[in-house]
C-alpha positions as CSV (number, residue, x, y, z in Angstrom):
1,X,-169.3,-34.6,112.0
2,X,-172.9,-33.1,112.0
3,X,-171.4,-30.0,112.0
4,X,-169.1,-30.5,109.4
5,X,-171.7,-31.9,106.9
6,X,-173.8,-29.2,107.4
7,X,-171.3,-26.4,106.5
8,X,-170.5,-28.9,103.6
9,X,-174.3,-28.6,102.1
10,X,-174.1,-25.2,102.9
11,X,-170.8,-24.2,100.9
12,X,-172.1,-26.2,98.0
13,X,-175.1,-24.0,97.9
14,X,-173.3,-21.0,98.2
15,X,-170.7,-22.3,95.8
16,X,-172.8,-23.8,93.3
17,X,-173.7,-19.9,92.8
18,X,-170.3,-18.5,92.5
19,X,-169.3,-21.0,89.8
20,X,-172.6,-20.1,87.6
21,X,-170.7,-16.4,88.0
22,X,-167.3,-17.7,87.6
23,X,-168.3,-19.6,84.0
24,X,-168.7,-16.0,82.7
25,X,-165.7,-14.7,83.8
26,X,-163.9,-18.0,82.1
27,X,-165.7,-18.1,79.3
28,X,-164.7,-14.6,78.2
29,X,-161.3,-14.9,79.1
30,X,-161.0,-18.0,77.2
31,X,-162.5,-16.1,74.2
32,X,-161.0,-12.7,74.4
33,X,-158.4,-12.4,76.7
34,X,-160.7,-9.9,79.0
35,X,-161.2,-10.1,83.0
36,X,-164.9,-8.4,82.8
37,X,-165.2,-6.7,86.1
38,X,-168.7,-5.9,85.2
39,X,-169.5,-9.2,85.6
40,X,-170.4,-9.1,88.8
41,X,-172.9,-6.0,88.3
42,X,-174.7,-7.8,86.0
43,X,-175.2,-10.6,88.4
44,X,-176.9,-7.7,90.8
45,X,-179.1,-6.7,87.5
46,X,-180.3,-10.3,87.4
47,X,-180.9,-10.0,90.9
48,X,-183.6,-6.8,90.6
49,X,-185.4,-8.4,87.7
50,X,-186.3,-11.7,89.7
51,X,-187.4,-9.3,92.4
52,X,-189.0,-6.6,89.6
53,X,-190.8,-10.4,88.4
54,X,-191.5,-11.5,91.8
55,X,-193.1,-8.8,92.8
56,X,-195.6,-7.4,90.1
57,X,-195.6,-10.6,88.1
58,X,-195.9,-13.1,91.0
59,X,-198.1,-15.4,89.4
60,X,-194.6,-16.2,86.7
61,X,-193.2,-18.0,90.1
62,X,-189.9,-18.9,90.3
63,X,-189.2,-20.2,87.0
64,X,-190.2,-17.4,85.1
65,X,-188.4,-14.5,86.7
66,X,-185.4,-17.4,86.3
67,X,-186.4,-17.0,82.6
68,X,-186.8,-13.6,81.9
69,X,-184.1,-12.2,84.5
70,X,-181.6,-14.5,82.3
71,X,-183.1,-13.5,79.0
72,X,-182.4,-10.0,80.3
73,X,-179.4,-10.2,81.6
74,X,-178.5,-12.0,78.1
75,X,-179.1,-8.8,76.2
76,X,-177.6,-6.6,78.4
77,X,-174.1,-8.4,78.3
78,X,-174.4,-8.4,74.4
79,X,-175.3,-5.0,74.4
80,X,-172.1,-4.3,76.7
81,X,-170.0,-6.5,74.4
82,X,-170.7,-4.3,71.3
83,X,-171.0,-1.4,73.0
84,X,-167.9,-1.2,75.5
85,X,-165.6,-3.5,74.4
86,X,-165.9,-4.3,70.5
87,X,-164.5,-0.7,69.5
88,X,-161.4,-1.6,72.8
89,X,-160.3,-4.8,71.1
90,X,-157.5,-4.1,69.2
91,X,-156.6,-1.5,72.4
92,X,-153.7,-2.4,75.3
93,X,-155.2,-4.7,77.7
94,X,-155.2,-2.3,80.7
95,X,-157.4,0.3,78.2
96,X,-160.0,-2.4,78.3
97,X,-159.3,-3.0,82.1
98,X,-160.3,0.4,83.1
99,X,-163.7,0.5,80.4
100,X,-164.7,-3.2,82.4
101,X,-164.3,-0.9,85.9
102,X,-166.5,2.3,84.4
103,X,-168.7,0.2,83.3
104,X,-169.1,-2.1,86.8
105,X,-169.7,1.5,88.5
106,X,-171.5,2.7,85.5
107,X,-174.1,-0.3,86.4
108,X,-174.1,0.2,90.2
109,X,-174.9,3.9,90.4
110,X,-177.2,3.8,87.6
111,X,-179.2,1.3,89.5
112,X,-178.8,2.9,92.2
113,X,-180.3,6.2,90.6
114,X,-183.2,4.5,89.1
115,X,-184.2,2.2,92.8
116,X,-182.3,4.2,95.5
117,X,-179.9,2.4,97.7
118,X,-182.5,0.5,100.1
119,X,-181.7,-3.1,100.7
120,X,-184.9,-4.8,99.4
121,X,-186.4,-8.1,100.1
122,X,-188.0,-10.7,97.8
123,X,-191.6,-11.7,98.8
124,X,-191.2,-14.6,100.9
125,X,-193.7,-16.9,99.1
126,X,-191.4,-17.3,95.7
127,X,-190.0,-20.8,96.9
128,X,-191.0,-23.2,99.6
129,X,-188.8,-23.1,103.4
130,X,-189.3,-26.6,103.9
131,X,-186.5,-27.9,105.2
132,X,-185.3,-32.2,105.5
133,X,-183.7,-32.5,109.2
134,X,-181.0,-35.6,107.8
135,X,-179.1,-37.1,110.5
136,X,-179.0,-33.8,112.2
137,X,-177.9,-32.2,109.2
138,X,-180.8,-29.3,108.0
139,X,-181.2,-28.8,104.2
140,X,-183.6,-26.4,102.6
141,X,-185.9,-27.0,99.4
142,X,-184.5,-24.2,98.4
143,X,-180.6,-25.3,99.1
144,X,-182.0,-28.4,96.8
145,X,-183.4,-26.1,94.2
146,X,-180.2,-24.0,94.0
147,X,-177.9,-26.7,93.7
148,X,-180.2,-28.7,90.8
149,X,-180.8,-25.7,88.9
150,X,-176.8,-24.5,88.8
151,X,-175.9,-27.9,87.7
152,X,-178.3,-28.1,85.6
153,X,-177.1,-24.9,83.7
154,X,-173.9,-26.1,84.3
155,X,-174.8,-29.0,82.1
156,X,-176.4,-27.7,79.5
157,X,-173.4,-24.9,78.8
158,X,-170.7,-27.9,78.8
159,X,-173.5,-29.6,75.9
160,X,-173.5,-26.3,74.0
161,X,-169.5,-25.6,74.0
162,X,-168.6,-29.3,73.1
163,X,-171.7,-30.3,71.3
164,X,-172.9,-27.6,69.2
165,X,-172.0,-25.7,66.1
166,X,-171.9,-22.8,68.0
167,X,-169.7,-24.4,70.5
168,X,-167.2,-25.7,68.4
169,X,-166.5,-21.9,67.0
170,X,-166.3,-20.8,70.2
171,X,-163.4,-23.3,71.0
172,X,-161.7,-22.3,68.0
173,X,-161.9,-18.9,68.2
174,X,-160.8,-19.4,72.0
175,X,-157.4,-21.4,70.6
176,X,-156.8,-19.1,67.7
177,X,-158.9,-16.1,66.7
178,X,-156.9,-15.5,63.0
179,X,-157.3,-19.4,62.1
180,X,-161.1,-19.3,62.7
181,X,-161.8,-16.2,60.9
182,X,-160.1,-17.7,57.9
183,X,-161.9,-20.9,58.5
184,X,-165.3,-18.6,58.0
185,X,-166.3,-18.2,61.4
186,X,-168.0,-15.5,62.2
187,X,-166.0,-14.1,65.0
188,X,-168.0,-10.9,66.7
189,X,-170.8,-13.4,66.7
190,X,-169.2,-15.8,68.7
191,X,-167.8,-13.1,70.6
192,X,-171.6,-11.7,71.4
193,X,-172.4,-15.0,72.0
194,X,-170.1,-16.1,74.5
195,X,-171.2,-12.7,76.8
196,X,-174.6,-13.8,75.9
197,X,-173.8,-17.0,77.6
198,X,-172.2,-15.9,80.5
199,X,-174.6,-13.3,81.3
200,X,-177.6,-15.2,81.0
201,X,-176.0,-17.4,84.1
202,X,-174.7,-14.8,85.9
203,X,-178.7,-13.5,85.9
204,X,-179.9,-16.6,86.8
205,X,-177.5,-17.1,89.9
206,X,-178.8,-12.7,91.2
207,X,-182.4,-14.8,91.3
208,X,-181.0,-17.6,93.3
209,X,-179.4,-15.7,96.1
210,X,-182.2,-13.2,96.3
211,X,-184.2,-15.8,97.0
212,X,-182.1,-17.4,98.9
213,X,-180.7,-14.2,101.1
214,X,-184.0,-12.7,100.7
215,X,-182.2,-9.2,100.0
216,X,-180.7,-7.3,97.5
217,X,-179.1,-3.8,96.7
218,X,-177.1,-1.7,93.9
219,X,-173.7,-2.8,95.2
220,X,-174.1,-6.6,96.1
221,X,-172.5,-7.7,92.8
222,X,-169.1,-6.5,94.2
223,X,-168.0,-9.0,96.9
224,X,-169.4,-12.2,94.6
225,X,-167.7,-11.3,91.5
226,X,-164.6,-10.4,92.7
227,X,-164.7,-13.9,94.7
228,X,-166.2,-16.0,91.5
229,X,-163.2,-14.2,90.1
230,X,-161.4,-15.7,92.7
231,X,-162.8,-19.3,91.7
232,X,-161.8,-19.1,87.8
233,X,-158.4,-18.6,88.9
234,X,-158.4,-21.3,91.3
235,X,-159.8,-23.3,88.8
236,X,-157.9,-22.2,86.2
237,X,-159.5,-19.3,84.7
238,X,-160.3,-19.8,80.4
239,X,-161.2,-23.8,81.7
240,X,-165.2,-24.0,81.9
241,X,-165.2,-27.4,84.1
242,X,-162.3,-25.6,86.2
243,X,-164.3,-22.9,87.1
244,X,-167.6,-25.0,88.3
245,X,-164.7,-26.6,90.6
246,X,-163.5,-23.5,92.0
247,X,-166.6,-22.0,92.7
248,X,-167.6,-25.5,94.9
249,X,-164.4,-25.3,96.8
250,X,-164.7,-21.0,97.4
251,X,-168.2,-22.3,98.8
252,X,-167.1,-24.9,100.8
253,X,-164.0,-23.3,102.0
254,X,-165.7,-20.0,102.4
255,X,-168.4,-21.6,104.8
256,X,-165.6,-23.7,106.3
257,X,-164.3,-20.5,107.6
258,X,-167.0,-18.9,108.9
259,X,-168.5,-21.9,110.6
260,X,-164.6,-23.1,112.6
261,X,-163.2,-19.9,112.7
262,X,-165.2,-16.7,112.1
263,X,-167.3,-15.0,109.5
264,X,-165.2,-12.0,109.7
265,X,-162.2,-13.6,108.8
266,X,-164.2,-16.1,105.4
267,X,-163.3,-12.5,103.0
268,X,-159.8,-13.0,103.5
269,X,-159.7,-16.6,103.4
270,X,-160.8,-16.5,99.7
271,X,-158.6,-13.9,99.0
272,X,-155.5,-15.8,100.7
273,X,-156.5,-19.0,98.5
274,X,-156.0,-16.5,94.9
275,X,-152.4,-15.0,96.5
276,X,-151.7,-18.4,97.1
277,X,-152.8,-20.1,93.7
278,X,-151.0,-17.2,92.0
279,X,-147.6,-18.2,93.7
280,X,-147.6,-21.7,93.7
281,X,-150.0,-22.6,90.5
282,X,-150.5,-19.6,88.5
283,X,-152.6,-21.5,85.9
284,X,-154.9,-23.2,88.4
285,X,-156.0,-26.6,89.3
286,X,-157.0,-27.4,85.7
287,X,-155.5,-24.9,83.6
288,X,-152.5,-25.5,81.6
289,X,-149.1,-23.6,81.1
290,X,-149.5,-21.4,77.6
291,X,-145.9,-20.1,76.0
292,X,-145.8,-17.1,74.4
293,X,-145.4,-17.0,70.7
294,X,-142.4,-15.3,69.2
């Protein structure tokens, strides 16, 4: 039982992460209709601008390369939105597919050019390694800090998207993008708003696991956004509360894996779980069947 509680906290540190990624990939689905494989990469940009913060800014702590690694990665998936995809929208689907995959590369090797490919390490003073021995079962501050922080985000996005003006154009546009613009909404706006969103927590979950890892490189925004792709669609991908439930259970299945079985075989666990959901329940635990209009 100890051991089973422990991979428990653990997956739902680990998880907590993937669904802060997974809510941009379900946000702009629900919006646009677009799988943004660059997702992930953007994560990874988060990621270097904690440690960039970190680093030469320490005394901004934690909080502030939170802050300004979000705020960064807020502009740069706005500036992707308008740049990449606005001019694609009225394209074929799989001609916006293949932009989102030359811009995911585009974002690795341009990192890559500008830092090298070293794996690099955040300074090891950013967050406290206290850790609370419970009934045999070790947790971390910074397990604590991960989990209050993604919730909290988690939170505060479900408050804008049902309780704000903002919000409420986003839900229209989301259930039909003709109707709101006749309504007067502004629709690239929402458009470069929901990417703002989405970005702006994919940065702040490249903070939490470079702290948390305590390493980071070009092409570690592959793996997690494929998997937090993996957890919209579980969750049923376009549904915001679906995907902060499918990125839990990737976590704790994930760790699951690893900790009864073995860690090489936790990949294609998650991967079995999105063949599987595809067969059996294509629109995910909370999603809902859509017809097609004729």
């Amino acid at each position: 039982m100890e051991k089973f509680l422990q991979q428990l906290v653990n997956g739902l540190s680990q998880g907590s992460i993937y669904a802060l990624i997974a809510l941009g990939y379900t946000m702009v689905y629900g919006i646009v209709k677009l799988i943004n494989f660059a997702h992930g990469d953007i994560y990874m940009m988060g990621a270097y601008v904690g440690y960039a913060v970190t680093v030469f800014a320490p005394r901004l702590g934690f909080v502030g390369a939170l802050i300004i690694a979000m705020a960064t990665c807020a502009v740069l998936g706005v500036c992707i939105e308008r740049i990449a995809y606005k001019p694609l929208r009225n394209s074929s689907r799989i001609a916006v597919l293949i932009t989102a995959i030359g811009v995911s590369l585009l974002l690795d090797y341009t990192m890559m050019y500008f830092v090298g490919a070293q794996v690099r390490s955040y300074p090891p003073n950013v967050l406290s390694h206290k850790v609370f021995n419970i009934g045999g079962v070790v947790i971390s501050v910074q397990q604590i800090i991960i989990v209050v922080v993604s919730i909290a985000l988690m939170l505060l996005l479900q408050f804008i998207v049902k309780k704000t003006k903002q919000g409420k154009a986003m839900r229209a546009v989301s259930y039909d993008r003709e109707a709101a613009e006749l309504m007067g909404i502004n629709v690239d706006r929402t458009i470069s708003f929901t990417f703002l969103l989405g970005s702006a927590l994919a940065g702040a979950a490249g903070v939490m696991v470079g702290i948390f890892y305590n390493s980071i490189n070009p092409l570690m925004g592959m793996m997690p956004g494929l998997k937090a792709f993996v957890a919209a669609v579980f969750g049923g991908i376009g549904n915001i509360p679906g995907a902060m439930m499918g990125g839990m259970s990737i976590g704790v299945i994930e760790t699951l894996v690893a900790g009864y079985g073995s860690s090489l075989y936790r990949d294609a666990a998650v991967f079995a779980i999105l063949i599987l959901v595809l067969l059996f329940k294509p629109s995910g635990l909370l999603g809902k069947k859509q017809g097609n209009k004729v």
